[in-house]
Backbone bond lengths (Angstrom), bond angles and torsions (degrees), N, CA, C in turn:
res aa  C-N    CA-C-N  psi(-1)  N-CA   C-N-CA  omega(-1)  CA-C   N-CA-C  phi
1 X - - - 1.436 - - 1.512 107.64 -
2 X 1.527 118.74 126.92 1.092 131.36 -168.53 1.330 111.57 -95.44
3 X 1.595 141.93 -166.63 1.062 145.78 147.49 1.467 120.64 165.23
4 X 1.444 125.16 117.23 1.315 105.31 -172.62 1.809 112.65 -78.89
5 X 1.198 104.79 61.22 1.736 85.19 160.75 1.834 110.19 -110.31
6 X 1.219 100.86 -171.52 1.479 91.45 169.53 1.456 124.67 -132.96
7 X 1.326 100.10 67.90 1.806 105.12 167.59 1.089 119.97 -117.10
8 X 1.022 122.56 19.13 1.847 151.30 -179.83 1.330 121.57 71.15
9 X 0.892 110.45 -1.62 2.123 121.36 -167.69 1.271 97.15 -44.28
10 X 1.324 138.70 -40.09 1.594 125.69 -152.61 1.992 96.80 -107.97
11 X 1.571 106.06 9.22 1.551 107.59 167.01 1.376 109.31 -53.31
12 X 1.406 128.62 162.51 1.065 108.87 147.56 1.344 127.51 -118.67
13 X 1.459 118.88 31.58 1.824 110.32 135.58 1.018 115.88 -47.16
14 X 1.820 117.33 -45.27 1.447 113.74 -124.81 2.073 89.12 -121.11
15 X 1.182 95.02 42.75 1.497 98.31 179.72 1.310 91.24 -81.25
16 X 1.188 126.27 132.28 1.630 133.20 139.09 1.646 108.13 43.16
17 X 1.475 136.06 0.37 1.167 129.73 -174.99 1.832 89.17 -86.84
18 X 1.618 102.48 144.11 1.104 105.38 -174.57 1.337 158.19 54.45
19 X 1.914 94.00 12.97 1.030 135.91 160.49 1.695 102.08 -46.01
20 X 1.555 105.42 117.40 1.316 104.96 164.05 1.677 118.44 -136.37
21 X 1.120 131.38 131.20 1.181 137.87 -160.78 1.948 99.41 -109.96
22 X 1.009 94.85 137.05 1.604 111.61 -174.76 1.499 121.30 -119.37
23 X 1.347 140.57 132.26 1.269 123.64 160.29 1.328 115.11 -87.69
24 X 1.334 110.87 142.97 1.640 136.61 178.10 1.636 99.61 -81.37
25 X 1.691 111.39 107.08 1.337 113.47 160.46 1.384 102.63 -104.38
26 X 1.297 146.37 51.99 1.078 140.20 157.17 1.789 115.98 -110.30
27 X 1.293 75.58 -12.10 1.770 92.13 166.91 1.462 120.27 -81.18
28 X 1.231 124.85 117.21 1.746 107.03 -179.64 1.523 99.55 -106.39
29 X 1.723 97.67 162.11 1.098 98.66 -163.06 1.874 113.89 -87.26
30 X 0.534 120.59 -174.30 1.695 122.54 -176.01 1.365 111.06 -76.56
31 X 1.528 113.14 123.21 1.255 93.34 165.28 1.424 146.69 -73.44
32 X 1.250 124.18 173.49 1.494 127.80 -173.10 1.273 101.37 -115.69
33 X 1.906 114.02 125.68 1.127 126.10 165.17 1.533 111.88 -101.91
34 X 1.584 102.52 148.60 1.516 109.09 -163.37 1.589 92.89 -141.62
35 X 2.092 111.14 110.07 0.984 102.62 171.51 1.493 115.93 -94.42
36 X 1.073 109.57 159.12 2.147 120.15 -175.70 1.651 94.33 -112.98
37 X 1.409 119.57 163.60 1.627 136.39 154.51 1.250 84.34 -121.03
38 X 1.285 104.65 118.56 1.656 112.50 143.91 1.840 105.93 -118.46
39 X 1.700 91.24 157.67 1.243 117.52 159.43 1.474 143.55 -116.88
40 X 1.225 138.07 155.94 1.397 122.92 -160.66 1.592 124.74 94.15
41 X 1.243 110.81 2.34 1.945 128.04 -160.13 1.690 78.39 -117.59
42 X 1.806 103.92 101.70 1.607 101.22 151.44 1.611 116.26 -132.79
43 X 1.319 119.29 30.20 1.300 115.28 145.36 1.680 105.87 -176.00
44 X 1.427 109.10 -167.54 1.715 116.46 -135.30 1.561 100.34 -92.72
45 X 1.339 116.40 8.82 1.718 133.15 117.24 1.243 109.85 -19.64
46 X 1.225 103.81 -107.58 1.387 130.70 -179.67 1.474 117.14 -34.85
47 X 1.155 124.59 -34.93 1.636 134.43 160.27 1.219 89.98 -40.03
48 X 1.278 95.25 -80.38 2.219 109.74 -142.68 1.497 90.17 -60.44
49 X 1.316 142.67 -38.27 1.571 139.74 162.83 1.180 116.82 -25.20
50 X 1.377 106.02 -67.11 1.914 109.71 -176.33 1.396 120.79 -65.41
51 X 1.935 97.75 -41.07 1.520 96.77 177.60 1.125 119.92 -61.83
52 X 1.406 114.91 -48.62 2.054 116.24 -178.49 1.333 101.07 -39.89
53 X 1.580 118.46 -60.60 1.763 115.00 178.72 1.277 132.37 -42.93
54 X 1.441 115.14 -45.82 1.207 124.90 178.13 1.448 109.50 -104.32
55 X 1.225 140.73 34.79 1.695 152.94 108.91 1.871 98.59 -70.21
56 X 1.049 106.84 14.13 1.964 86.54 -176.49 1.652 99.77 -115.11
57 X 1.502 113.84 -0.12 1.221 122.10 167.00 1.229 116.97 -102.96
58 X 1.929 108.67 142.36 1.062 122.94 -142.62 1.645 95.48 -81.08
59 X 1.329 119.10 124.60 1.720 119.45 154.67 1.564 86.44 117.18
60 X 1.129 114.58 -19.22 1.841 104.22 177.15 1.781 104.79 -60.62
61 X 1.717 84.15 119.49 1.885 93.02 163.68 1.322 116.61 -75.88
62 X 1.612 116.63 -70.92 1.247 122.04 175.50 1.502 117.47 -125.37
63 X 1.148 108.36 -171.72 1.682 117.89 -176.75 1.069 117.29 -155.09
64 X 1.557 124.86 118.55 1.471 124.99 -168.64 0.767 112.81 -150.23
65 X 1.867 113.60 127.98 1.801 128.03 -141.08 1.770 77.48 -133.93
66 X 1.531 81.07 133.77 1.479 113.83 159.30 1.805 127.02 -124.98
67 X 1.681 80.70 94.63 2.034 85.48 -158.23 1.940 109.89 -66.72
68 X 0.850 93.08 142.06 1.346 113.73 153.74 1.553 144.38 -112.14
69 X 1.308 113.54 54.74 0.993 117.33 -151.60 1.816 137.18 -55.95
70 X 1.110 112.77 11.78 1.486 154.61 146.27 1.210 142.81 -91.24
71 X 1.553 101.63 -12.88 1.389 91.93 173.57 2.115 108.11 -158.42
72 X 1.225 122.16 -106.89 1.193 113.91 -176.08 2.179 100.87 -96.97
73 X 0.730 94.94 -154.04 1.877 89.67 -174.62 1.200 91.85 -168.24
74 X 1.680 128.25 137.16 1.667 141.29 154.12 1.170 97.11 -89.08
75 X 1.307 89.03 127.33 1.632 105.52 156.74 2.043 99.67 -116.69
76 X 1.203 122.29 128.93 1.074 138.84 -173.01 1.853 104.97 -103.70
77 X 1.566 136.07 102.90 1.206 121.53 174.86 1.381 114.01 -113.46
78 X 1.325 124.45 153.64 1.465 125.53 -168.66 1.425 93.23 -127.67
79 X 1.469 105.16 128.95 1.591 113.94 179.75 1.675 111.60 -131.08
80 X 1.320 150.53 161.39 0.873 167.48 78.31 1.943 105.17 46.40
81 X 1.129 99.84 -68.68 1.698 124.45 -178.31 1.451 101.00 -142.59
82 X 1.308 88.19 166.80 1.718 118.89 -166.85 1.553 109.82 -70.00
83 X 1.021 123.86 112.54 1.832 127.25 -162.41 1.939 110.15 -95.68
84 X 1.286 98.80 142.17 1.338 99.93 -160.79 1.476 98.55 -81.29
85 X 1.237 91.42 154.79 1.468 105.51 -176.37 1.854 116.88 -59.65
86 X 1.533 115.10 -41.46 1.406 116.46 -151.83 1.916 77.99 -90.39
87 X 1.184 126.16 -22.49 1.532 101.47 170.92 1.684 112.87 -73.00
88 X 1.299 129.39 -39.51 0.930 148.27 -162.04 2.114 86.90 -57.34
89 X 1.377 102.16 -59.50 1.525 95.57 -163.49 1.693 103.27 -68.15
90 X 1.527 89.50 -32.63 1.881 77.83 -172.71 1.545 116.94 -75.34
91 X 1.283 127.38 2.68 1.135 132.26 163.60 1.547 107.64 -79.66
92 X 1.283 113.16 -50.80 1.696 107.40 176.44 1.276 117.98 -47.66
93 X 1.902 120.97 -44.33 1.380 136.15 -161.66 1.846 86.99 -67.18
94 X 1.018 91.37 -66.36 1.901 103.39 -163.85 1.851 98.83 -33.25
95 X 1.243 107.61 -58.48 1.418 120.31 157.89 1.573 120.49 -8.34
96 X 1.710 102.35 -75.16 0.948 116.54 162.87 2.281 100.48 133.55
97 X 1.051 81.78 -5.39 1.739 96.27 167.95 1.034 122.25 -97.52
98 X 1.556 116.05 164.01 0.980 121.50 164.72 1.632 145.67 -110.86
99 X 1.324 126.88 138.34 1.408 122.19 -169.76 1.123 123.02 -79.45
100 X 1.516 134.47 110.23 1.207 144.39 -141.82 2.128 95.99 -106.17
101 X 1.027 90.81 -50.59 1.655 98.16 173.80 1.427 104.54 -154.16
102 X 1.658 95.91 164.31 1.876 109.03 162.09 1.331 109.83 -143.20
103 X 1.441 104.31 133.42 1.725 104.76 161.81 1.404 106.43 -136.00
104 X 1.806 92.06 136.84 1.487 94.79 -172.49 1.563 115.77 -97.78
């Protein structure tokens, strides 16, 4: 493999001997948002309820509730990694609501 530039790659000392490939942990990876329906959340009570709970799980960044106070409620959480489901509900229960759905 040829190429006229000049950083030597297409030398052939400098073919591929000692080629070493590294992973970059200074890179983080993207987070994962995980929306919930809950029900039973009819005022800003009930917000700060779910959120304190679900800030009590490990890798949760933030938490952002969109009440409905009539009917089902998003709660939107942003984590680090992908959060398991049976913590996810037992944080709602502890709460004192209930988890209607999740998609992660």
């Amino acid at each position: 493999m040829s190429h006229n530039c000049n950083c030597g790659c297409s030398s052939e000392k400098n073919s591929n001997q000692g080629l070493q490939i590294q992973s970059r942990s200074d890179i983080a990876a993207a987070p994962t948002q995980t929306e919930i329906k809950v029900s039973g959340m009819t005022c800003g009570h009930c917000v700060a309820s779910v959120t304190e709970e679900l800030k009590e799980i490990a890798g949760v960044d933030s938490v952002d509730v969109a009440l409905d106070a009539q009917g089902i409620s998003t709660v939107k959480v942003t984590s680090a990694s992908a959060l398991a489901e049976d913590s996810i509900r037992q944080a709602i229960d502890e709460a004192g609501y209930t988890v209607e759905a999740i998609n992660a």
